[in-house]
N, C-alpha and C positions, 0 to 999 in steps of 0.2 A: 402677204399672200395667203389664201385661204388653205393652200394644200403644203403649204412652208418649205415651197420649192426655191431657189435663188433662183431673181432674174436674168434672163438668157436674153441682154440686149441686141447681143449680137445675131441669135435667132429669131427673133422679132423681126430686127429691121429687115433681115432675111425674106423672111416672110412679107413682108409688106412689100416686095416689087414684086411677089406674084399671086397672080389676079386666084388662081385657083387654090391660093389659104385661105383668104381672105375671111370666110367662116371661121376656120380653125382659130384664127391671129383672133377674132373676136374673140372666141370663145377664151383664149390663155389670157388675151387685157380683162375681159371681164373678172377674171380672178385675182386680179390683182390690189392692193391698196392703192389711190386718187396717188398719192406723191411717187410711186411706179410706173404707173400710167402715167404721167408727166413728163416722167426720165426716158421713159421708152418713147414718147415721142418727140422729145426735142432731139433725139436721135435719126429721128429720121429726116428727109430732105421735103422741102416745104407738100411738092408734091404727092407722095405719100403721106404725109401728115394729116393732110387734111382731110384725104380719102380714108382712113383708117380711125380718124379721130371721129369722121361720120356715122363711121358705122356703131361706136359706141351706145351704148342705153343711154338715154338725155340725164339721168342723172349722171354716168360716170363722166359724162363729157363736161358739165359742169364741175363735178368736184375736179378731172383733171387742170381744169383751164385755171382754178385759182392758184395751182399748186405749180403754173409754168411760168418759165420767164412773161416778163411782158413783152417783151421782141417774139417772142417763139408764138405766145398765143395772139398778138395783133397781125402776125404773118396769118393766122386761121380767120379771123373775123375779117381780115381783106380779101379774102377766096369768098365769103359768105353773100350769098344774093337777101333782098331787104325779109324777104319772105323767112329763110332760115333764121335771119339774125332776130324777127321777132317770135319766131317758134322756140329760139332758146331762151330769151329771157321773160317769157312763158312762166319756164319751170323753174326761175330761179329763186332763191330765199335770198332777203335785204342782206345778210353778211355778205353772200357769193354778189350782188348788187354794186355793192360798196369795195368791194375787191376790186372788179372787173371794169367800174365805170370809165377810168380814165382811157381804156383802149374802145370801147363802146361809140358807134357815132350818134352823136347827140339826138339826133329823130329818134333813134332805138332807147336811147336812155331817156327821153320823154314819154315814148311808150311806154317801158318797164315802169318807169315812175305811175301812170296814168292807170297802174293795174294792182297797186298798194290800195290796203285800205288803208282807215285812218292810223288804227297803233303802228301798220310798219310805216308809212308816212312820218311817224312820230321819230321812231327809231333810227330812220334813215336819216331826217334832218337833224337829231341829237350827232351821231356819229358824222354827218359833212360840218360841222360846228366845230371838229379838231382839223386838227392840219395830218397828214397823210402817214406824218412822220410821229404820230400822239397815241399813246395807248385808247384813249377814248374814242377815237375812229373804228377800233378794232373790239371793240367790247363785245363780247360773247353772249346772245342772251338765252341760250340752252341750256338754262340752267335749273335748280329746283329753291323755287324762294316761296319763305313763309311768315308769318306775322309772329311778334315777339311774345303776343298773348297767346299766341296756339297752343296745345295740348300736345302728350309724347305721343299721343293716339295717330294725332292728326300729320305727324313727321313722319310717323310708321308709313303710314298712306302714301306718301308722297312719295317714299322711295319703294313700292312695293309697284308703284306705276310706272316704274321703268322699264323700258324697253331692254331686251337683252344686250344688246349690242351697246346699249349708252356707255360713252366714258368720260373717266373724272368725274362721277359725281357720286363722289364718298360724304357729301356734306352739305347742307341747307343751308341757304345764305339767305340771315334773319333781317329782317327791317321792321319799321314801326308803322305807324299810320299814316305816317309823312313820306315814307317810302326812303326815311333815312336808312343806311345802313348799320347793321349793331352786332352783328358778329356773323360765324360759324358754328351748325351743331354739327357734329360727324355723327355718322350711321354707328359708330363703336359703341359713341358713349349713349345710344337707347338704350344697349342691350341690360335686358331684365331691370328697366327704371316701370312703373306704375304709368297706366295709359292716361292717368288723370293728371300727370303732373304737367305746370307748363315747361315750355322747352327754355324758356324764359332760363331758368336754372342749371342747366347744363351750355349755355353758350361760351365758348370759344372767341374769345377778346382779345386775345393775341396776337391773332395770325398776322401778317402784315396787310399792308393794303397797298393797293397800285392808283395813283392819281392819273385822272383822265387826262392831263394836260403833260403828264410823264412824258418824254420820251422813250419811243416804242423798244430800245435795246435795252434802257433804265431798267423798265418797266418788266422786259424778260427777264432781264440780271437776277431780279427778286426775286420774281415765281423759282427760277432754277437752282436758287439757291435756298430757298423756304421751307423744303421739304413738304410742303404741300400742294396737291395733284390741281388744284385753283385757286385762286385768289380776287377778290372784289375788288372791281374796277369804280371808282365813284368821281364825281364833278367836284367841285370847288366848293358845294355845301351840303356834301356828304350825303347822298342820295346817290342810291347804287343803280349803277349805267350798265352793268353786266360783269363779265368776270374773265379772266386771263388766265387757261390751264397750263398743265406744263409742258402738253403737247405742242399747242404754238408757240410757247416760249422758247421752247430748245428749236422750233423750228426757226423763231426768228434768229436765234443767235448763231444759226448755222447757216442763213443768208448773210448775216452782217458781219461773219468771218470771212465767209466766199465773196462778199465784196468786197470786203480789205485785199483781201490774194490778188483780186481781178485789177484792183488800183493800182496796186504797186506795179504794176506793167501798163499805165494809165490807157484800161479798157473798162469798160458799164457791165456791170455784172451782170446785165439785164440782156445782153446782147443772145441773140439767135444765133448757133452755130451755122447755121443754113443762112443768115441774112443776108437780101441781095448785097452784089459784089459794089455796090456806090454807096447803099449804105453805111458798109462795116468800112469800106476806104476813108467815108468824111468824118467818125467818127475815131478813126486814126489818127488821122491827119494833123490835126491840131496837136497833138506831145510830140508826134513826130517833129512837125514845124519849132515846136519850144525846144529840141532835142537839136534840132541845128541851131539856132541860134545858143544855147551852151558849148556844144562843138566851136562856133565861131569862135567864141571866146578862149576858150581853149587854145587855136588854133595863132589867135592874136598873142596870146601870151609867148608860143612858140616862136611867132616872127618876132619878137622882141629880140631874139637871142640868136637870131639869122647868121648872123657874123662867127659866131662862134662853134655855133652846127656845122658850117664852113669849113671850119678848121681843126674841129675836133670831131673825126666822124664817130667816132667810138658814143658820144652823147646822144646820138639822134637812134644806135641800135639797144642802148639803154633806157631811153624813157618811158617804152611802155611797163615796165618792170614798177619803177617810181609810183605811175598811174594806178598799175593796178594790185599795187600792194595794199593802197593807199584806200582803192575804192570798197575790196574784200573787207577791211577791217573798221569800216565805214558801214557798212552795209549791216555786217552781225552789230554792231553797236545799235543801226536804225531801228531793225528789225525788234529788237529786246524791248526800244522804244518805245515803239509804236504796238506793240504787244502790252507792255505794262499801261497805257494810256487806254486803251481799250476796255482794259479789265479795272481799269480806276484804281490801278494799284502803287500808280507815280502822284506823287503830291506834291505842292511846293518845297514842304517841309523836306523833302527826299532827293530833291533837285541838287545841291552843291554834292550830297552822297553820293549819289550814282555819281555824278561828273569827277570826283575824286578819283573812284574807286575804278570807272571806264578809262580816266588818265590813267592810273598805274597800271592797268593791263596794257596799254596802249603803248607806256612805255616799256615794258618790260619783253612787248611781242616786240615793237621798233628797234629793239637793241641785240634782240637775239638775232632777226633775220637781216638785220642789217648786218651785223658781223659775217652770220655765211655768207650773202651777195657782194659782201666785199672782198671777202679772198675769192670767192667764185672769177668775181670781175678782175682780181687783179691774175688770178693764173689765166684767164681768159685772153686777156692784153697786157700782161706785164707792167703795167702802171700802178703805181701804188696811191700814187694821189687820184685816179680815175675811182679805184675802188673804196677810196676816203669818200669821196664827194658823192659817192651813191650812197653811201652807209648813212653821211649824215642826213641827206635828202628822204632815203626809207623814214629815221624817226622822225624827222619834223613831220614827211606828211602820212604816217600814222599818228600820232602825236593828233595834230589838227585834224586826223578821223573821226577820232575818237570824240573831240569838242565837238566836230560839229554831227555824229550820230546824237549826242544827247539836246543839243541844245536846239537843231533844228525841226525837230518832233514836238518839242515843247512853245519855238514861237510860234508855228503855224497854227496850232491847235489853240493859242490866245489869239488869233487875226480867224477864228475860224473855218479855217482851214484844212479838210484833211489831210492829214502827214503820211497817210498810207497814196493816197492819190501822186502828193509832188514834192514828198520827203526824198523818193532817191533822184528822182530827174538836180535836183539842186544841192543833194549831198556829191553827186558824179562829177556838178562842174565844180564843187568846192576843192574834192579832193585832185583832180584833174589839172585846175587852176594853179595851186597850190604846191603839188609836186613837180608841177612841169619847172615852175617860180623858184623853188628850193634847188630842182638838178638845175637848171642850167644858169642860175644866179652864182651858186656855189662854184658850177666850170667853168663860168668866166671870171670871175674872182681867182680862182685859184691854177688855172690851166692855163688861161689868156693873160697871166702877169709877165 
């Protein structure tokens, strides 16, 4: 924000049910930064969105709409009659293009398209030539590039025509006459070098590079860890496609957290918190459906041991205990998981490690709180063998939490699969299965003799 105020979401939406802020509300979004404006609108309910998002200057309603879910901003482009829809992409530049097309209806993306000259023509078909999910889709071309025969003169120049407001561009990305890429010079290293030298002599060969066919979280991993404010983004034969700052890489990697979060409770991060009420139902619907069918199974396990529930009521007020010891010590195993997979910090070579070293917490936590739930249980009901057969059921099914937090993050992720998506739906009925299997196997074995 330009006056370094915090956002007052809560005032905003405020203001956005009545007609006579409606100035004012401009006047505070307009001071805001595109990724604020965003926030504060998917805040608000579809129809005030639209109304407020209207009234924006055409460019902040562009930069907000890249920075919004895709649910929140194709709720706006469905409000939009054909006339607006081609007044906005009017004013848009091929990156905002290329962002936006897939919510875009195709007449309008004919249009936008039919209003490129040839170089973004160029650009735009280089970046559809990756897949969505590819650093080279997204390649930056704001950038400042210069030939490898140039002079320090001529680098001076370059950065002295920057605008005030540009950022990330502490460095010139060199290429040759082939439009290969050949490094970075940083603005540091001109200070006080001779205008006549070429820049050839001070380039920057180290820095890393991002390959255009990378995958796009890869692809941020590196920028965010590089220490440098961009990095050259280039094709398969080394010809630089544009560059990847560290702005949208921390930006990407804080979508591709927030979609882990959003999976683990198998929801689309993409989702519109206003989204009509049949949309966000069908889009439920289906974990929920996989979520009964694991319950069933569960449920069938239990009727295996009908007879004995019968007779021993004391097992039927105890199993959820079994369950949910089972599933908590399951879950921080998953979770560690699918955190270290993420950050590529689990390797095969690490695999039987961790599985060692998660058994031996697994059993060390199984034996401890086994022991308390078992004298719990036996002052509870005075049975000494009731409180045996929970104690051992606790470790076996933390014990098998533990196996299967490590192991089942690691086969999904070989079948491609995200583990954050339907690592716990299948860790729940593991450990569910399992514990039920261990208490009422062990009570009929041992109570039903």
């Amino acid at each position: 924000m330009a006056d370094n105020q915090p956002l007052d979401i809560e005032e905003i939406v405020r203001d956005s049910f009545d007609e006579n802020e409606a100035e004012q509300l401009t006047d505070k979004l307009s001071q805001l930064e595109p990724e604020e404006i965003a926030i504060a609108l998917e805040a608000m309910p579809v129809e005030q969105r639209v109304s407020t998002w209207l009234s924006l200057h055409p460019d902040d309603q562009i930069a907000a709409l890249t920075y919004m879910r895709v649910d929140a901003r194709d709720n706006i482009f469905k409000q939009l009659d054909e006339q607006q829809l081609r007044s906005l992409v009017e004013g848009m530049e091929v990156d905002d293009l290329i962002e936006l097309l897939d919510e875009l209806p195709q007449r309008i993306y004919d249009y936008a398209c039919s209003r490129l000259d040839e170089s973004q023509r160029r650009w735009l078909d280089t970046a559809l030539g990756y897949d969505e999910d590819q650093c080279g889709r997204y390649a930056d071309h704001d950038m400042l590039i210069i030939n490898k025969n140039a002079k320090v003169r001529d680098a001076i120049r370059l950065f002295r025509q920057l605008a005030e407001d540009a950022e990330y561009h502490d460095a010139l990305f060199v290429v040759d006459r082939t439009g290969r890429y050949v490094g970075l010079v940083h603005a540091t290293q001109l200070l006080g070098l001779g205008s006549h030298l070429p820049v050839e002599t001070v380039i920057d060969k180290e820095a890393p590079l991002v390959e255009g066919e990378m995958d796009l979280d890869q692809g941020s991993d590196i920028v965010s860890r590089s220490g440098y404010t961009a990095l050259a983004v280039i094709d398969s034969n080394g010809k630089l496609l544009g560059r990847l700052s560290i702005g949208e890489a921390l930006e990407n990697v804080r979508r591709s957290l927030e979609s882990q979060f959003m999976h683990t409770a198998g929801l689309d991060e993409e989702e519109d918190l206003f989204a009509p009420i049949f949309n966000s139902a069908k889009r439920r619907a289906l974990w929920l459906g996989i979520n009964l069918l694991t319950a069933f199974l569960a449920a069938w396990t239990i009727g295996l041991f009908e007879a004995t529930l019968q007779q021993v009521v004391a097992l039927a007020v105890l199993m959820p205990i079994v369950a949910s010891m089972g599933g908590i010590a399951g879950s921080q195993t998953l979770t560690l998981m699918i955190r270290g997979l993420a950050l590529e910090q689990i390797t095969p070579k690490t695999y039987m490690t961790l599985l060692r070293k998660e058994l031996g917490v697994g059993a060390i936590n199984g034996l401890l709180w086994a022991l308390v739930i078992a004298a719990i249980t036996y002052f509870w009901f005075g049975d000494l063998i009731i409180g045996g057969v929970i104690g051992l059921a606790i470790v076996i099914n933390i014990v098998a939490a533990a196996i299967s937090g490590v192991m089942i993050p690691i086969w999904l992720e070989k079948m491609d699969i995200d583990p954050a998506l339907s690592g716990s739906v299948i860790l729940t009925t593991v450990t569910d299965v399992v514990g039920f299997f261990a208490f009422l196997g062990l009570g009929s074995l041992f109570l039903m003799a």
